[in-house]
gemmi code that builds the backbone of each chain (N, CA, C; Angstrom):
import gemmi

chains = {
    "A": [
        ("UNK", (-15.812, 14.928, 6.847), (-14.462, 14.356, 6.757), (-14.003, 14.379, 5.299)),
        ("UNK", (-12.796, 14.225, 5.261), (-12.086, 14.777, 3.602), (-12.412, 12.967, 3.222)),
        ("UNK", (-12.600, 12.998, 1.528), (-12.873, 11.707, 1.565), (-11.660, 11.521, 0.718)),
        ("UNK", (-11.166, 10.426, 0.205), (-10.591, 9.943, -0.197), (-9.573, 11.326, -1.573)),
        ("UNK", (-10.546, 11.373, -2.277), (-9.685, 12.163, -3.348), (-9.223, 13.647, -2.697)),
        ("UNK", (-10.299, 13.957, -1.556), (-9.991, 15.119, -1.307), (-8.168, 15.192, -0.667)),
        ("UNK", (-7.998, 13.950, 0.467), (-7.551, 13.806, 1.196), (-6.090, 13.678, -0.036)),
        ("UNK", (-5.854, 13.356, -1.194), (-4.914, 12.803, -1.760), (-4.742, 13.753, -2.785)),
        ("UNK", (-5.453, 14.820, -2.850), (-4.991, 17.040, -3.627), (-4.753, 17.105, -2.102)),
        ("UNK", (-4.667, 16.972, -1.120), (-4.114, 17.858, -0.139), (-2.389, 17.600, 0.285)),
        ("UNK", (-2.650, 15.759, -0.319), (-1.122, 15.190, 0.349), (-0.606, 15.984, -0.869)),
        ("UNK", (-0.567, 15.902, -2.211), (0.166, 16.385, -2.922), (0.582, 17.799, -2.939)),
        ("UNK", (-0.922, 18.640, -2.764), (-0.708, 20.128, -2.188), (0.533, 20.524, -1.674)),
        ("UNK", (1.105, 19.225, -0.346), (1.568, 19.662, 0.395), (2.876, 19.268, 0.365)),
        ("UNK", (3.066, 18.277, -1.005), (4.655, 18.407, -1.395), (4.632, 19.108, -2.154)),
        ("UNK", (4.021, 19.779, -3.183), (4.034, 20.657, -3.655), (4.883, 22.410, -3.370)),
        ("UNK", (4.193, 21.986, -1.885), (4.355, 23.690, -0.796), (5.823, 23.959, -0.663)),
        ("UNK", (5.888, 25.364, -1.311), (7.190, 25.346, -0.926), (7.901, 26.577, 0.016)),
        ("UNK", (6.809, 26.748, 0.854), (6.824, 27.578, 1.773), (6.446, 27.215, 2.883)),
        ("UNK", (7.876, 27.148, 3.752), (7.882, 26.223, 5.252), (6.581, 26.814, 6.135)),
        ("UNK", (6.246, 28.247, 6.204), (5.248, 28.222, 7.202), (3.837, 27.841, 6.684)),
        ("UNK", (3.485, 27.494, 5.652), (2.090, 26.744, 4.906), (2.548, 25.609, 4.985)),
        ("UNK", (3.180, 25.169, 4.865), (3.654, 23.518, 4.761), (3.232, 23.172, 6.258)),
        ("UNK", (4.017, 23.639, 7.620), (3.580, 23.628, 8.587), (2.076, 23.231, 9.147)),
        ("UNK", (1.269, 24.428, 8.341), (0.358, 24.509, 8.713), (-1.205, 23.227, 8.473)),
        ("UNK", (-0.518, 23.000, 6.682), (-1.216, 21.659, 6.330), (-0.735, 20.665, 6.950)),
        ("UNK", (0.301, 20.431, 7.357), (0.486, 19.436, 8.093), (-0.074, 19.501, 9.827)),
        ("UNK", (-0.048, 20.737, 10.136), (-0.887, 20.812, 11.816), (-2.571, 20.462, 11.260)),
        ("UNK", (-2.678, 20.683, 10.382), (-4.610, 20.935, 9.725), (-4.513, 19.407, 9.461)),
        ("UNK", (-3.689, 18.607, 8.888), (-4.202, 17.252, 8.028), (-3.340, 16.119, 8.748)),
        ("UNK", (-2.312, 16.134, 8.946), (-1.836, 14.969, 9.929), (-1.684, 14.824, 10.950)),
        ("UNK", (-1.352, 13.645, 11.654), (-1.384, 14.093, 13.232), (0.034, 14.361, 14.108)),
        ("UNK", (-0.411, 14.670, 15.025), (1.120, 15.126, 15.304), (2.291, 14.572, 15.328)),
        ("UNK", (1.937, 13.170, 15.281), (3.268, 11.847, 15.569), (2.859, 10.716, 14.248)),
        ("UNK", (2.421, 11.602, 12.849), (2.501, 10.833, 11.404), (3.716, 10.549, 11.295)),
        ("UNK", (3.783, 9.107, 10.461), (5.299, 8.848, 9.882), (5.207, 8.771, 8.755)),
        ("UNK", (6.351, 8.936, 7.932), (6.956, 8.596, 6.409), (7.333, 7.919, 6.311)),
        ("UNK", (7.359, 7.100, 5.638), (8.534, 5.956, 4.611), (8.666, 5.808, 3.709)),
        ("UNK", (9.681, 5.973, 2.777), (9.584, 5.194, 1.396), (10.840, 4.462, 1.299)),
        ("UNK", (11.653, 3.749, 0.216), (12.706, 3.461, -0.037), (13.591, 3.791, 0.271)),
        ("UNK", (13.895, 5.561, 0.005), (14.699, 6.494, 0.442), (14.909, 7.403, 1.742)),
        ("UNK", (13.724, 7.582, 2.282), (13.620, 8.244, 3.425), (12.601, 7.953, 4.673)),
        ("UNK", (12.640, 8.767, 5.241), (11.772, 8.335, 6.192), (11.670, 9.506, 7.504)),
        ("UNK", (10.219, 9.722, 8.119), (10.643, 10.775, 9.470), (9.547, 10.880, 9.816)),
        ("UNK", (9.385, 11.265, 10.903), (8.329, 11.231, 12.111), (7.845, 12.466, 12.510)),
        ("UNK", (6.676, 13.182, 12.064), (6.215, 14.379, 13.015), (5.985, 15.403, 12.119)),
        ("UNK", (5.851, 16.626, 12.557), (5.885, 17.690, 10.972), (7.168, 18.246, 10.818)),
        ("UNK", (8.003, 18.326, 11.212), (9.076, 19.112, 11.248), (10.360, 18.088, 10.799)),
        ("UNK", (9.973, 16.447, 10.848), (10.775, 15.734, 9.780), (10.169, 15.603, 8.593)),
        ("UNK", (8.447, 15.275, 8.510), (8.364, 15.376, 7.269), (8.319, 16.881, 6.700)),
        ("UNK", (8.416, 17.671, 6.576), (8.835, 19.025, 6.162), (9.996, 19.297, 5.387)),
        ("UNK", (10.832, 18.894, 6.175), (12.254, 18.727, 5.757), (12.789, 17.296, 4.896)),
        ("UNK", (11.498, 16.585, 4.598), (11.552, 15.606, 3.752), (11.426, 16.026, 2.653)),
        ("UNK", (10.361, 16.929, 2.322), (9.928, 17.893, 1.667), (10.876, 18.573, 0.482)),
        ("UNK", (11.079, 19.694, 1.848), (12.313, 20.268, 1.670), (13.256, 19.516, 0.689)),
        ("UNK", (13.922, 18.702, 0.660), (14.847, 17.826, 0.512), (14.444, 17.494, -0.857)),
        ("UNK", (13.433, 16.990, -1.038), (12.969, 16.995, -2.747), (12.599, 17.520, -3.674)),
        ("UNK", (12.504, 19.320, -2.749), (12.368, 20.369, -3.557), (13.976, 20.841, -4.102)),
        ("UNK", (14.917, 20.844, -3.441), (15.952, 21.226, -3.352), (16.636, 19.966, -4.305)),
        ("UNK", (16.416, 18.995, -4.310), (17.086, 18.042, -5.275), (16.448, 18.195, -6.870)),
        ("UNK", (15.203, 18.317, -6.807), (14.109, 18.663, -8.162), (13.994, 20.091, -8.069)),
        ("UNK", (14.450, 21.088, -8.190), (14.161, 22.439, -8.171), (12.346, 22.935, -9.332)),
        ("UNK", (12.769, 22.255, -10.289), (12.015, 22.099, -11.157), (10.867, 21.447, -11.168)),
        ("UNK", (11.000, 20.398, -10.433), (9.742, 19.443, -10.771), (8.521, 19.566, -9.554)),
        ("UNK", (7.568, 19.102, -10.307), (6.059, 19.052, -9.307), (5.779, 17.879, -9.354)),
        ("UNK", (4.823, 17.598, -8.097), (4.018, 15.917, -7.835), (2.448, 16.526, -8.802)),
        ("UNK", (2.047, 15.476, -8.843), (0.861, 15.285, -9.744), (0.459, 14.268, -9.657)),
        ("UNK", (-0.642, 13.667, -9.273), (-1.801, 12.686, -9.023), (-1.665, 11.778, -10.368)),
        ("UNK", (-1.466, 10.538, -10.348), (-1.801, 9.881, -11.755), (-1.863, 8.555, -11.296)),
        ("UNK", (-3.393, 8.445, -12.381), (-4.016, 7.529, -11.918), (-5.787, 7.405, -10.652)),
        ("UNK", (-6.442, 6.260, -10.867), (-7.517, 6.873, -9.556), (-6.975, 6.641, -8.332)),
        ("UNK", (-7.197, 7.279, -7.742), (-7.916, 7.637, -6.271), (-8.744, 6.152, -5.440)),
        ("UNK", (-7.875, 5.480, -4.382), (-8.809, 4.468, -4.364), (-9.081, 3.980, -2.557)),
        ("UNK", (-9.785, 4.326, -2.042), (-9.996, 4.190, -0.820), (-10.815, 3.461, -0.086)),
        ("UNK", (-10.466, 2.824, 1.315), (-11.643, 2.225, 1.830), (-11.348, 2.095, 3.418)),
        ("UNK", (-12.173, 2.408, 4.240), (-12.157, 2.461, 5.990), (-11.139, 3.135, 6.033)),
        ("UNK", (-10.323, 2.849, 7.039), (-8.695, 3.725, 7.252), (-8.066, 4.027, 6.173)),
        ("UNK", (-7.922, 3.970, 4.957), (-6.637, 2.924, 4.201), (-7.524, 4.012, 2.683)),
        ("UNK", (-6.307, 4.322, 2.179), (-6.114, 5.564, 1.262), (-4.912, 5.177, -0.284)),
        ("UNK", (-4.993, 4.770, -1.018), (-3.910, 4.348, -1.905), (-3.963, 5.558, -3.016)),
        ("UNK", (-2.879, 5.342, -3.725), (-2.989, 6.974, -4.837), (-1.373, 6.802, -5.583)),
        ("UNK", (-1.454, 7.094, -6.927), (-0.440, 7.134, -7.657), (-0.157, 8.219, -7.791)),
        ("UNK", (1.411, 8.296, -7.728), (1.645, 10.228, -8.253), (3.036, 10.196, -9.550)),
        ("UNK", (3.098, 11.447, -9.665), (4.573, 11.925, -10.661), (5.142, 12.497, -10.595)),
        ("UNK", (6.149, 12.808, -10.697), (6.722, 13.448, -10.575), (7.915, 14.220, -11.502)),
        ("UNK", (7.788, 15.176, -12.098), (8.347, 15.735, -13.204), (8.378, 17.028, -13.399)),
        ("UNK", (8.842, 17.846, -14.641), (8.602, 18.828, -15.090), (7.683, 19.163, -15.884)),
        ("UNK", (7.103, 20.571, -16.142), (6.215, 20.939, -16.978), (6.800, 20.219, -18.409)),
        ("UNK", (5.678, 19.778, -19.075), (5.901, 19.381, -20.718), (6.916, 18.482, -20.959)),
        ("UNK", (6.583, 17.500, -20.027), (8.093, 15.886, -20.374), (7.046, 14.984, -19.980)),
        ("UNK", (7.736, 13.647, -19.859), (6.948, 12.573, -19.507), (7.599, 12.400, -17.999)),
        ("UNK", (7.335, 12.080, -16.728), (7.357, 12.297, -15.545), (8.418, 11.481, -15.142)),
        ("UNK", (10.156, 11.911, -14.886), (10.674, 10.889, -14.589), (10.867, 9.652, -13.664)),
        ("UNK", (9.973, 9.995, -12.361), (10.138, 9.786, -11.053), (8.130, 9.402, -10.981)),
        ("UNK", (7.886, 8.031, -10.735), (6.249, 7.511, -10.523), (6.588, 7.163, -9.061)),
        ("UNK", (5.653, 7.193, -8.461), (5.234, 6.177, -7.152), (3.900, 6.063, -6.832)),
        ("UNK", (3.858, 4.865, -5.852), (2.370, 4.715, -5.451), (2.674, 4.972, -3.531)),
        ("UNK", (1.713, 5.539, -3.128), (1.897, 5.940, -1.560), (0.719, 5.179, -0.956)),
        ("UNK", (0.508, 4.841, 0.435), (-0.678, 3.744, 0.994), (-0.590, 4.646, 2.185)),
        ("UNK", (-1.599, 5.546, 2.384), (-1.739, 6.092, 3.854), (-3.031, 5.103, 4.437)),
        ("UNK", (-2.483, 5.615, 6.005), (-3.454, 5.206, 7.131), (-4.103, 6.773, 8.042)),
        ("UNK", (-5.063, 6.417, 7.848), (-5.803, 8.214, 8.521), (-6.565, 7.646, 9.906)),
        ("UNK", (-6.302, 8.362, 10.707), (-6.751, 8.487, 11.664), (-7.767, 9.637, 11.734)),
        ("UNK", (-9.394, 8.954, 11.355), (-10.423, 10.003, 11.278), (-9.773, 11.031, 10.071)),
        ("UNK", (-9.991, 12.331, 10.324), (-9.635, 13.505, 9.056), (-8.074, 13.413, 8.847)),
        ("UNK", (-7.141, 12.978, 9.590), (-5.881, 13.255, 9.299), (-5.196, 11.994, 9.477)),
        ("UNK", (-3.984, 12.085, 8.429), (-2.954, 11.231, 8.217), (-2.263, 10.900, 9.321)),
        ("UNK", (-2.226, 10.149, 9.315), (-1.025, 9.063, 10.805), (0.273, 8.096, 10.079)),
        ("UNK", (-0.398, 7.367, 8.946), (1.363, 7.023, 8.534), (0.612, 7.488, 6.798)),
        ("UNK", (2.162, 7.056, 6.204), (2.371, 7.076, 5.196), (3.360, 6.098, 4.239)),
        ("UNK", (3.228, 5.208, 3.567), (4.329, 4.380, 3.274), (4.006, 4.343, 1.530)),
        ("UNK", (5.178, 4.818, 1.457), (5.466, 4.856, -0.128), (6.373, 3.603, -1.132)),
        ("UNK", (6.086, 3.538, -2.379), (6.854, 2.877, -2.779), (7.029, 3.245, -4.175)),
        ("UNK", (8.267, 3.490, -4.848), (8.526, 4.011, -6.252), (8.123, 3.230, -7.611)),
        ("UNK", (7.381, 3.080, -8.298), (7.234, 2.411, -9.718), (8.014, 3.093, -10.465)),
        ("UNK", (8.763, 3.973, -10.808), (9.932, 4.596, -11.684), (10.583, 5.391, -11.482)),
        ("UNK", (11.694, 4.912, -11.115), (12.924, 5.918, -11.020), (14.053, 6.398, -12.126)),
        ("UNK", (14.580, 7.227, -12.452), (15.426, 7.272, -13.327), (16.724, 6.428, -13.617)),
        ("UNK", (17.322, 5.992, -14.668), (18.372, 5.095, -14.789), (19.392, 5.322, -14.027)),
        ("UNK", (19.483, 6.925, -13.593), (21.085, 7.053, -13.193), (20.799, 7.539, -11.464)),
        ("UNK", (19.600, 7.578, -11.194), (19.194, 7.765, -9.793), (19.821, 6.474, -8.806)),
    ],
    "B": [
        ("UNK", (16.063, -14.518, 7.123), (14.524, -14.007, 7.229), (14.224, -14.137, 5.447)),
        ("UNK", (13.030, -14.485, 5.273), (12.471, -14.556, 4.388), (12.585, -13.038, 3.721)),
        ("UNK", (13.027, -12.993, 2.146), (13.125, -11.778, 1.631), (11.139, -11.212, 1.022)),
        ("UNK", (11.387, -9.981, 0.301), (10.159, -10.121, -0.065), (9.775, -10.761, -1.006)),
        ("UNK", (10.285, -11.277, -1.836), (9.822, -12.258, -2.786), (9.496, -13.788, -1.935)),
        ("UNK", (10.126, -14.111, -1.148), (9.676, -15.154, -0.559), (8.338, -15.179, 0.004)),
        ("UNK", (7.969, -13.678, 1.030), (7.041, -13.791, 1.205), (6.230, -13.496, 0.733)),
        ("UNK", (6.108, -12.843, -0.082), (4.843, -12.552, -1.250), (4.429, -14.117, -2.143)),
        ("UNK", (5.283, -15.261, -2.347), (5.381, -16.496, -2.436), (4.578, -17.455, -1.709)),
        ("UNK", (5.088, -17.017, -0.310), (4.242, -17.425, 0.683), (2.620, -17.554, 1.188)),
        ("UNK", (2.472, -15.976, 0.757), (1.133, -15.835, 0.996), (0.189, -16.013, 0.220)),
        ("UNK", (0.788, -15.809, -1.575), (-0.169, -16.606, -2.157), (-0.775, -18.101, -2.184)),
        ("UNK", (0.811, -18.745, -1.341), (0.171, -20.412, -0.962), (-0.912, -20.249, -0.559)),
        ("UNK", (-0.834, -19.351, 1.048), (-1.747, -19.714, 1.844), (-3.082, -19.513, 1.341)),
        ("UNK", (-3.273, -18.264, 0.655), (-4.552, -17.973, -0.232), (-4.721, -19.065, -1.012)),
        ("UNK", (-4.260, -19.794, -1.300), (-4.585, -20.681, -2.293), (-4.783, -22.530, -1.671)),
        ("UNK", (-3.944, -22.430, -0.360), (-4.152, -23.757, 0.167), (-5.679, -23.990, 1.297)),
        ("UNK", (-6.334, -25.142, 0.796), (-7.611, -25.118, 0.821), (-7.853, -26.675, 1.880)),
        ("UNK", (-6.198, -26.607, 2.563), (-6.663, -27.999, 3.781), (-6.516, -27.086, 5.022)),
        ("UNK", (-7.621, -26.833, 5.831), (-7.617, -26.337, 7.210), (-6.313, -25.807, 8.011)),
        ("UNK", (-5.912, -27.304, 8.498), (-4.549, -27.955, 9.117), (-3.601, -27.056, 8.426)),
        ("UNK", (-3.329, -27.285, 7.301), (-2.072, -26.596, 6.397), (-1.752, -25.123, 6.809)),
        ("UNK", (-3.499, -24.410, 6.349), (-3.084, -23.487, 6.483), (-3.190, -22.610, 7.987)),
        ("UNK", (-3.423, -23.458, 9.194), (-2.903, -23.115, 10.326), (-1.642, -23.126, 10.452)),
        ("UNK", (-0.655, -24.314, 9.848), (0.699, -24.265, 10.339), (1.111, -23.454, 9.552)),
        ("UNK", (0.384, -22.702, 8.320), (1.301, -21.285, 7.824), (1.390, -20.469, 8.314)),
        ("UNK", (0.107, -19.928, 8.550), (-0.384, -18.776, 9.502), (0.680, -18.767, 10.972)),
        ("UNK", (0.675, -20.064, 11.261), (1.520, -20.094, 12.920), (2.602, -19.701, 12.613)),
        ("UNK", (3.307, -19.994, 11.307), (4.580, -19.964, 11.038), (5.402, -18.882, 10.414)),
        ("UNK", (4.082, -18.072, 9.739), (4.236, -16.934, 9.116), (3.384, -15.671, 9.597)),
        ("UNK", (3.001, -15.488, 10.253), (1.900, -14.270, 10.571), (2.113, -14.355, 12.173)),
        ("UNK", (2.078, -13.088, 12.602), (2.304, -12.607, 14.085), (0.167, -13.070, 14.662)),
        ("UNK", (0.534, -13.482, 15.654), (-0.894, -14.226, 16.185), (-1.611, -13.251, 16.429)),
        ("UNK", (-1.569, -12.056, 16.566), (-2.691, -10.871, 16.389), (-2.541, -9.894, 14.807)),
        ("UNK", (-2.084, -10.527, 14.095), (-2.002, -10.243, 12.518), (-3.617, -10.095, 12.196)),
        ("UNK", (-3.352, -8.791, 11.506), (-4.292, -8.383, 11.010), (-4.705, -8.076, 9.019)),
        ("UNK", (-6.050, -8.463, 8.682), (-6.028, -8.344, 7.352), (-7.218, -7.733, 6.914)),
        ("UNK", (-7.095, -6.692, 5.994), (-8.275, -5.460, 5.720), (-8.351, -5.274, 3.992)),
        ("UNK", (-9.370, -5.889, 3.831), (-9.532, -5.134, 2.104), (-10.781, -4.272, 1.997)),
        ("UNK", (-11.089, -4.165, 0.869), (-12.626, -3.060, 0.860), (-13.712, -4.144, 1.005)),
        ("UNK", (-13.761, -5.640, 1.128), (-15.004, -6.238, 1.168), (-14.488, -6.846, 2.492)),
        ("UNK", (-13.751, -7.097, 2.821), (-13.604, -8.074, 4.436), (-12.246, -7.514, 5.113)),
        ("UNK", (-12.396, -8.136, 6.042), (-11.344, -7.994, 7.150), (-11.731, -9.218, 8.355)),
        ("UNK", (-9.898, -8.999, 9.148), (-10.430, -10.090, 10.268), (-9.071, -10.371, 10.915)),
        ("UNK", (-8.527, -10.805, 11.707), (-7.758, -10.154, 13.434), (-7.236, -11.857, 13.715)),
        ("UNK", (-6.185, -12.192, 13.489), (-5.837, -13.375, 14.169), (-5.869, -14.406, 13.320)),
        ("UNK", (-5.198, -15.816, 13.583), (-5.162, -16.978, 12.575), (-6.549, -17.358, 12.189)),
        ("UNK", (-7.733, -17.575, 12.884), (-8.704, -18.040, 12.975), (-9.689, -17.585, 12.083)),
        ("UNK", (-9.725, -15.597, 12.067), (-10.666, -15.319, 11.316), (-9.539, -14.986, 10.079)),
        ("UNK", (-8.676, -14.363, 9.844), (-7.896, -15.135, 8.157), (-8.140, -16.197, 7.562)),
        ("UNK", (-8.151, -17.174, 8.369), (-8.145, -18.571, 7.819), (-9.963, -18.645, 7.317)),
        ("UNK", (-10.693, -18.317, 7.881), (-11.873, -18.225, 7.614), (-12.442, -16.847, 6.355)),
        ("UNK", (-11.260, -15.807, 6.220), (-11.417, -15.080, 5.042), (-11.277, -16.012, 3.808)),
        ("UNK", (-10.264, -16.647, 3.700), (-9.644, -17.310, 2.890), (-10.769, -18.412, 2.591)),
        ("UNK", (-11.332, -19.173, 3.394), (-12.138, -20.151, 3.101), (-13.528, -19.877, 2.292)),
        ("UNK", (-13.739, -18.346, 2.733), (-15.106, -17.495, 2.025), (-14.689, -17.380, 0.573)),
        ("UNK", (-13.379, -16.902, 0.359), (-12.975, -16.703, -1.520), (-12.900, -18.256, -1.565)),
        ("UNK", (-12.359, -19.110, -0.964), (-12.826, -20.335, -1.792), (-13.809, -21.085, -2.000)),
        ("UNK", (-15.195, -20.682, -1.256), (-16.349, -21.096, -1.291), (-17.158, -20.178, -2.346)),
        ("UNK", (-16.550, -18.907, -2.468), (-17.443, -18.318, -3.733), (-16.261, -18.725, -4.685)),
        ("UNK", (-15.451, -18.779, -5.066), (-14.925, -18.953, -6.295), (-14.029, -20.287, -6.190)),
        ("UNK", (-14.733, -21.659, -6.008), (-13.858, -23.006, -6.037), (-13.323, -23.140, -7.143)),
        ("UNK", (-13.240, -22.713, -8.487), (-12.153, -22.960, -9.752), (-11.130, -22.004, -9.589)),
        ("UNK", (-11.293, -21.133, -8.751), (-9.714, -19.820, -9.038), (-8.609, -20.016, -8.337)),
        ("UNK", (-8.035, -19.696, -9.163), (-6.302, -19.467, -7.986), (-5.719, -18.111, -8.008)),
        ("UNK", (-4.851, -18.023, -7.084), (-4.334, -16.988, -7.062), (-2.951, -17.275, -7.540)),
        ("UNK", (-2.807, -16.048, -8.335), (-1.016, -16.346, -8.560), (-0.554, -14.184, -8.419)),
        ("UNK", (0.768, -14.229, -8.357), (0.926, -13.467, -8.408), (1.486, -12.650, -9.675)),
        ("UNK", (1.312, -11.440, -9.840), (1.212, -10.410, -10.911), (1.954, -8.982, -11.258)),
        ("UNK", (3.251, -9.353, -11.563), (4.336, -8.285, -11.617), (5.226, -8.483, -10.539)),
        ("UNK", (5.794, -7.303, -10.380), (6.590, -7.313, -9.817), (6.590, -7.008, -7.859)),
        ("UNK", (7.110, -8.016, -7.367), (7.503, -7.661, -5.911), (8.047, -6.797, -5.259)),
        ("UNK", (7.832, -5.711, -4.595), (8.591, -4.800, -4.357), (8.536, -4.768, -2.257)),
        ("UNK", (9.505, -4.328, -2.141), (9.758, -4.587, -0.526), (10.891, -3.422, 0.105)),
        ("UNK", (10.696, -3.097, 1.232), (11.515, -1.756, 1.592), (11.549, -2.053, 3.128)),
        ("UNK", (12.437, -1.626, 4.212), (12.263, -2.036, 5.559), (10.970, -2.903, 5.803)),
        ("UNK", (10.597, -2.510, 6.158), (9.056, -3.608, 7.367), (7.883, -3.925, 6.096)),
        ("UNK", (8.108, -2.746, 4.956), (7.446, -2.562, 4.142), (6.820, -3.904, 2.319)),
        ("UNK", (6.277, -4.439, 2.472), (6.300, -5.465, 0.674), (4.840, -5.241, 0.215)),
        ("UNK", (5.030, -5.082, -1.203), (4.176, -4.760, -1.780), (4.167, -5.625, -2.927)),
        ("UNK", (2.941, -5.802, -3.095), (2.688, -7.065, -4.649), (1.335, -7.079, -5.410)),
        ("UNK", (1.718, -7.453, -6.169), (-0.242, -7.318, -7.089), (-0.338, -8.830, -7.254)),
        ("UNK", (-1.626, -9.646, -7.289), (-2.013, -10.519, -7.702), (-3.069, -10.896, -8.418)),
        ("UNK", (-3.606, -11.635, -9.117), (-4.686, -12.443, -10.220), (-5.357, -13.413, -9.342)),
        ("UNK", (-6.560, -13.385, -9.523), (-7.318, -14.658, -8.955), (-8.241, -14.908, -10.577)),
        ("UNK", (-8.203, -16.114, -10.723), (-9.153, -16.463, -11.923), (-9.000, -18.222, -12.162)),
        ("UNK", (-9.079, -18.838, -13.064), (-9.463, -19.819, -13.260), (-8.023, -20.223, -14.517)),
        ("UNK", (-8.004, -21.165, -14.670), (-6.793, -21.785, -15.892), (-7.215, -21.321, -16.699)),
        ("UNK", (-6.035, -20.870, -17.690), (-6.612, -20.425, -19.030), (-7.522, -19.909, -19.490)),
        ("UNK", (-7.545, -18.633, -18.570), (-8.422, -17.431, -18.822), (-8.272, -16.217, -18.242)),
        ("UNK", (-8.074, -15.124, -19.076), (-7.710, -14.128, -17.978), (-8.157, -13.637, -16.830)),
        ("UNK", (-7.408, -13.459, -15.633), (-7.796, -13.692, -14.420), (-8.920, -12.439, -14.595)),
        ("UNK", (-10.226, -12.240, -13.797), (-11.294, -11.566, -13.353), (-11.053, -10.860, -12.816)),
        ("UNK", (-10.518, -11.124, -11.710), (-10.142, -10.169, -10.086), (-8.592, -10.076, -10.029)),
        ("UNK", (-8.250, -8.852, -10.076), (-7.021, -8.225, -9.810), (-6.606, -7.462, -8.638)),
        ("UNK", (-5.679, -7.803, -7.532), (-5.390, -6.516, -6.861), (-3.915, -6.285, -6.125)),
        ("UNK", (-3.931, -5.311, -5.125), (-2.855, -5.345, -4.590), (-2.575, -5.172, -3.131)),
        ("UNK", (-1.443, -5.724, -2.672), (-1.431, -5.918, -0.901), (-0.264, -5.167, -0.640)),
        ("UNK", (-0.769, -4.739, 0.438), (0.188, -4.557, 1.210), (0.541, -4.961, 2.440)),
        ("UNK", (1.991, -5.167, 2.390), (2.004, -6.005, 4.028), (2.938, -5.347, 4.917)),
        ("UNK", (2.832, -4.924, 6.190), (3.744, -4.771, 7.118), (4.358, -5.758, 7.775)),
        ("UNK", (5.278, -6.325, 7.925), (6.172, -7.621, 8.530), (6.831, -6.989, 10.233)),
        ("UNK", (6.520, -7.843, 11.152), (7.536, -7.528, 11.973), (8.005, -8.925, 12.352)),
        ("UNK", (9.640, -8.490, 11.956), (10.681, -9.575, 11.388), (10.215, -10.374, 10.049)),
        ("UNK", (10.230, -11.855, 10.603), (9.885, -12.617, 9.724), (8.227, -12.963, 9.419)),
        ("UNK", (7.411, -12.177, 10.454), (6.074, -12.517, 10.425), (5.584, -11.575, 9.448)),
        ("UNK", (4.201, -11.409, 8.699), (3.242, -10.694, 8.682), (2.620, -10.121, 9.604)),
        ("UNK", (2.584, -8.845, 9.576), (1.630, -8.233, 11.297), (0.668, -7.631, 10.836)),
        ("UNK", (0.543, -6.716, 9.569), (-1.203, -6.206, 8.702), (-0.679, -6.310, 7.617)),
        ("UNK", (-2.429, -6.614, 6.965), (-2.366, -6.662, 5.133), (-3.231, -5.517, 5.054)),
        ("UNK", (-3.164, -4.873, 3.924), (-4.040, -4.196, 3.356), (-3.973, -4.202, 2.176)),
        ("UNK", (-5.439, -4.524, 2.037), (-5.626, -5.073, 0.362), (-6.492, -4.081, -0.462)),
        ("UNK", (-6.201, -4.058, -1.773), (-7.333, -2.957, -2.570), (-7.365, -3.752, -3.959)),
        ("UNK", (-8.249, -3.329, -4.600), (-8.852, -3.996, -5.507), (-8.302, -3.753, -6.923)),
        ("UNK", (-7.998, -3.940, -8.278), (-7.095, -3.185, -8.860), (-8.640, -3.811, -10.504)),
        ("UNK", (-8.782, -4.860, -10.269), (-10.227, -5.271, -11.354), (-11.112, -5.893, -10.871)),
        ("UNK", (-12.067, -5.496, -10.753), (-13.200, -6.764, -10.238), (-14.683, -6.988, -11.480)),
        ("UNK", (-14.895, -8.619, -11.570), (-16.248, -8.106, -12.565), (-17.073, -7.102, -12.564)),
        ("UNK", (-17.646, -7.099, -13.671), (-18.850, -5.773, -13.536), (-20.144, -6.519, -12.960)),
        ("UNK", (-19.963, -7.481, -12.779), (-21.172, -7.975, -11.649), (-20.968, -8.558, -10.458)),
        ("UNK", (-19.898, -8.165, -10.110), (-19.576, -8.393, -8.454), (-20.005, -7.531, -7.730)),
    ],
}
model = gemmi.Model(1)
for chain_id, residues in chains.items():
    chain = gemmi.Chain(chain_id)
    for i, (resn, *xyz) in enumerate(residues, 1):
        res = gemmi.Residue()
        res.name, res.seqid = resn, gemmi.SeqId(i, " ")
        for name, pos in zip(("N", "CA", "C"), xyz):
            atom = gemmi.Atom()
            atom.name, atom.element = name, gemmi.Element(name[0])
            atom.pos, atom.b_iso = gemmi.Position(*pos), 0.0
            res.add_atom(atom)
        chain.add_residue(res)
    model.add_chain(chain)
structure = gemmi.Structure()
structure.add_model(model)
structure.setup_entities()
């Protein structure tokens, strides 16, 4: 089973992806079929909303990548992990912390919450 | 309905109130009766065994309190908070953070993770 850090390079992997039929596919390989999202801003159910959640923050950040910051901290179900979000060579404008629930190898929810957003966001 | 600052308010009472009675009529009053609570050292399902988590941190640590630590953050069903457990006038030992799912005004799961703990715990 993916353990904890593995499981949290794959979530990022997979906002990362910016190619709908790999994106797809980590999400058929790592979550389950009826995972949900949430954060502040959005939210969606299944692979084909979170995809297009995705989508949606690639297309608003053309530029920017997620990146892990911070440890990795896990225990039974329950998965916590800080990320960033920015461009190459700046300081990351956009932080959050995400709290998944896994069902065995794959993700079932996901609930996010932002530690820094930009002033004019 | 209680916002999230209220209830993040709330629950540090209950962590911290140490008469039986009391903290049944919180629990009744605030937590859904199959409410559930999970950190990396315990867990436990209902008013009865909460109330009995709670009584274990106050039997190993009778000088600490809990207070809470930054900022409250809360999103649909979603609140999130960090807290301090330690003793007066000293920096708190044990640090961490919860998360809670609410349905409505209740608590329905916590999930807790650890953020400092001694080096001999």
């Amino acid at each position: 089973m993916r353990d904890a850090t593995q499981l949290a390079n794959d979530y990022i992997a997979l906002w990362n992806e910016r190619d709908l039929a790999r994106r797809r596919d980590m999400l058929a390989a790592g979550w389950t079929t009826d995972a949900t999202y949430v954060d502040p801003l959005m939210r969606g159910a299944g692979a084909s909303e979170i995809s297009a959640l995705i989508d949606a923050v690639h297309a608003r950040f053309p530029d920017f990548k997620f990146a892990l910051d911070g440890k990795i901290d896990g225990h039974g179900d329950h998965v916590r992990f800080s990320w960033k979000l920015g461009a190459q060579n700046m300081e990351a404008p956009i932080k959050g912390t995400d709290f998944v629930v896994r069902d065995g190898d794959r993700i079932k929810a996901v609930t996010g919450f932002l530690d820094k957003v930009p002033a004019a966001a």
